[in-house]
C-alpha positions as CSV (number, residue, x, y, z in Angstrom):
1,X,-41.8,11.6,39.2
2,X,-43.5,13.9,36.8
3,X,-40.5,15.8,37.0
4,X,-38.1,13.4,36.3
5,X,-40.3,12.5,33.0
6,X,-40.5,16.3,31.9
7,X,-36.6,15.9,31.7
8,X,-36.5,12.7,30.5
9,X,-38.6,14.0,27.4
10,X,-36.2,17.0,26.9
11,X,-33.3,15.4,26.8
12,X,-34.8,12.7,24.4
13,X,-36.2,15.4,22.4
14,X,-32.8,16.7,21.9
15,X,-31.2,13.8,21.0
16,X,-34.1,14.0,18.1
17,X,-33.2,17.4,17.3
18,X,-29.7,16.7,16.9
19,X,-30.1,13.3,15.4
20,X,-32.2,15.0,12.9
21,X,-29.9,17.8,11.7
22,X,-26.7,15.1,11.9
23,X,-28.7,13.0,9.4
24,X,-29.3,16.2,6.9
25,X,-25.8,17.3,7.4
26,X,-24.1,13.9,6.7
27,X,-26.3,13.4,3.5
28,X,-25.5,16.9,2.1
29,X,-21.7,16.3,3.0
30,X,-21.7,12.6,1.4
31,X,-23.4,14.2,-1.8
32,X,-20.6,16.9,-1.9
33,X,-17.7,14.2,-2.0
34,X,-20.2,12.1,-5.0
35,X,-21.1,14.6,-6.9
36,X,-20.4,18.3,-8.4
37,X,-24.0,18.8,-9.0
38,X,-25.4,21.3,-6.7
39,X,-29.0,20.0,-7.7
40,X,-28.1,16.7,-5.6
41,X,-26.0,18.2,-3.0
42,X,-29.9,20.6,-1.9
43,X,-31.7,17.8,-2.8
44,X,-29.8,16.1,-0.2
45,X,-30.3,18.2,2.7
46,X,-34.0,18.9,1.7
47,X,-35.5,15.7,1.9
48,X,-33.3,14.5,5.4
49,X,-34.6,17.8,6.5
50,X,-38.4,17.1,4.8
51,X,-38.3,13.8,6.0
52,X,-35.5,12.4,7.9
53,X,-35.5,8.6,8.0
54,X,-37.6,8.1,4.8
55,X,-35.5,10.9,3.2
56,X,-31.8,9.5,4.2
57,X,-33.7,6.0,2.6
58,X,-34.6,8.0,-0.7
59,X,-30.7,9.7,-0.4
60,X,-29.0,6.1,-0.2
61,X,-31.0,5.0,-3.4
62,X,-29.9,7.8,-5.8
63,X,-27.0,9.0,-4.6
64,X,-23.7,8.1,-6.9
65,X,-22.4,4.8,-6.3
66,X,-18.6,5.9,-5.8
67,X,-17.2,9.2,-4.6
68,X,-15.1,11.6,-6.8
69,X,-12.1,11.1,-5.1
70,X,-12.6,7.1,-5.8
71,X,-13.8,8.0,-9.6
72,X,-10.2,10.1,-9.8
73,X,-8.0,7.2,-8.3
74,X,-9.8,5.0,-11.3
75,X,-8.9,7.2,-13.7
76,X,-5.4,8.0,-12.9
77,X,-4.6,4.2,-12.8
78,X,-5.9,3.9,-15.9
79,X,-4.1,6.4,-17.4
80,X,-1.0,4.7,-15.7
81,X,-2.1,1.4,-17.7
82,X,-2.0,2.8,-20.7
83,X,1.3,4.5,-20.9
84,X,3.8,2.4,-22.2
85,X,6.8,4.4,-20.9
86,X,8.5,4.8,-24.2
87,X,6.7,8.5,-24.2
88,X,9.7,10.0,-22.7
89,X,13.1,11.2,-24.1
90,X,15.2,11.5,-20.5
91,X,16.3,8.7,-19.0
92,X,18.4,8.8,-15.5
93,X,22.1,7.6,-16.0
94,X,22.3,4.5,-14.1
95,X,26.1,5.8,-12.3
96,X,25.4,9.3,-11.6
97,X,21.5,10.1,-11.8
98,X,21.4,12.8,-14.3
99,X,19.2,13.1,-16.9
100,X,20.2,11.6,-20.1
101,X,19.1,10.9,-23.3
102,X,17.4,7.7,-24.5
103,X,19.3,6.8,-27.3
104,X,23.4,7.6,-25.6
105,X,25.6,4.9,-25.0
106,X,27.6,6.7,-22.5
107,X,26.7,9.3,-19.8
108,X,27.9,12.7,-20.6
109,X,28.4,13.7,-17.5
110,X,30.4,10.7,-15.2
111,X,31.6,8.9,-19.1
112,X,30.1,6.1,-17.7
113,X,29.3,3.2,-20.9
114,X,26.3,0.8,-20.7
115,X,26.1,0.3,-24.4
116,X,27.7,0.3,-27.4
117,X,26.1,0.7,-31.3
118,X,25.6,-2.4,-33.5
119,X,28.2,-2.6,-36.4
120,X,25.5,-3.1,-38.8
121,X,22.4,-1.8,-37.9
122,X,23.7,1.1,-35.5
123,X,21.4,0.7,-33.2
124,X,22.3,0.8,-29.2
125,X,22.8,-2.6,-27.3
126,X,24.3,-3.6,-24.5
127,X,27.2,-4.4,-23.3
128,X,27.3,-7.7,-22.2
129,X,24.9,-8.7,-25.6
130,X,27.3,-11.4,-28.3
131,X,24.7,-11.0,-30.5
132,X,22.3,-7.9,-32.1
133,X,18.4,-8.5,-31.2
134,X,17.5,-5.8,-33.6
135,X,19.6,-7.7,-37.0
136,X,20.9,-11.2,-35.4
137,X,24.7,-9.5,-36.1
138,X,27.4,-11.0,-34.2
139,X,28.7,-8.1,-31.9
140,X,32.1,-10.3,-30.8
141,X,35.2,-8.8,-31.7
142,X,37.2,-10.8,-34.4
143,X,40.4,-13.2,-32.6
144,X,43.2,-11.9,-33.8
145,X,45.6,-14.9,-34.6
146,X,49.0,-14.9,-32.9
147,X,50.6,-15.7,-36.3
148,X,49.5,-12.7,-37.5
149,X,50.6,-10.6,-35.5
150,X,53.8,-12.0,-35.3
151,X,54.6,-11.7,-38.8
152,X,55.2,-8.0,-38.9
């Protein structure tokens, strides 16, 4: 009996042991992925280590609220908000996929027209547009009467 109780207290000394160093290892890896401050990253490990329940306690309360990784997904979607997407100059052709300027009416590359220039203003509209959003021109061609052209 006394036996079995020696090894009972071993192995549940162990599980302490390794409990213990799991608990300083996690808080020193969850301050690495918070923070780039080596101060908090020992001071991490030295209190689980110092103290180990009390200290993982005293961890949870000051450690950073959100992890770098997270603080760099916020960031880079804000970034994304704020772009307009005018910033570039390129443009893919919508026939072929090359690259293409903003302001061309036709692709370079496949002669392929989605737009044509206002009379007036000269700016580039589409093709389907009757009218000019940019100087309210009208952007239908004149009828030619038959009269007229059978007078020649």
């Amino acid at each position: 009996m006394l036996k079995n109780l020696g090894l009972f207290l071993v192995v549940l000394g162990l599980y302490a042991v390794i409990l213990y160093l799991a608990i300083a290892y996690w808080a020193l890896k969850d301050a690495r992925s918070r923070t780039e401050s080596v101060g908090l990253h020992y001071f991490a490990l030295f209190v689980n280590l110092l103290v180990p329940l009390l200290g993982l306690l005293v961890y949870l309360l000051v450690r950073p609220s959100s992890t770098l990784v997270e603080r760099r997904a916020l960031e880079l979607e804000a970034e994304a908000l704020t772009q307009t997407g005018d910033e570039t100059e390129e443009r893919p052709c919508p026939a072929c996929g090359r690259e293409i300027e903003k302001g061309f009416v036709l692709c370079p590359y496949c002669h392929t027209r989605f737009a044509k220039l206002c009379p007036s203003c000269h700016k580039s509209v589409r093709l389907g547009w009757t009218l000019c959003p940019y100087c309210a021109e009208s952007l239908e061609m004149p009828q030619v009467s038959r009269a007229a052209g059978n007078q020649g």
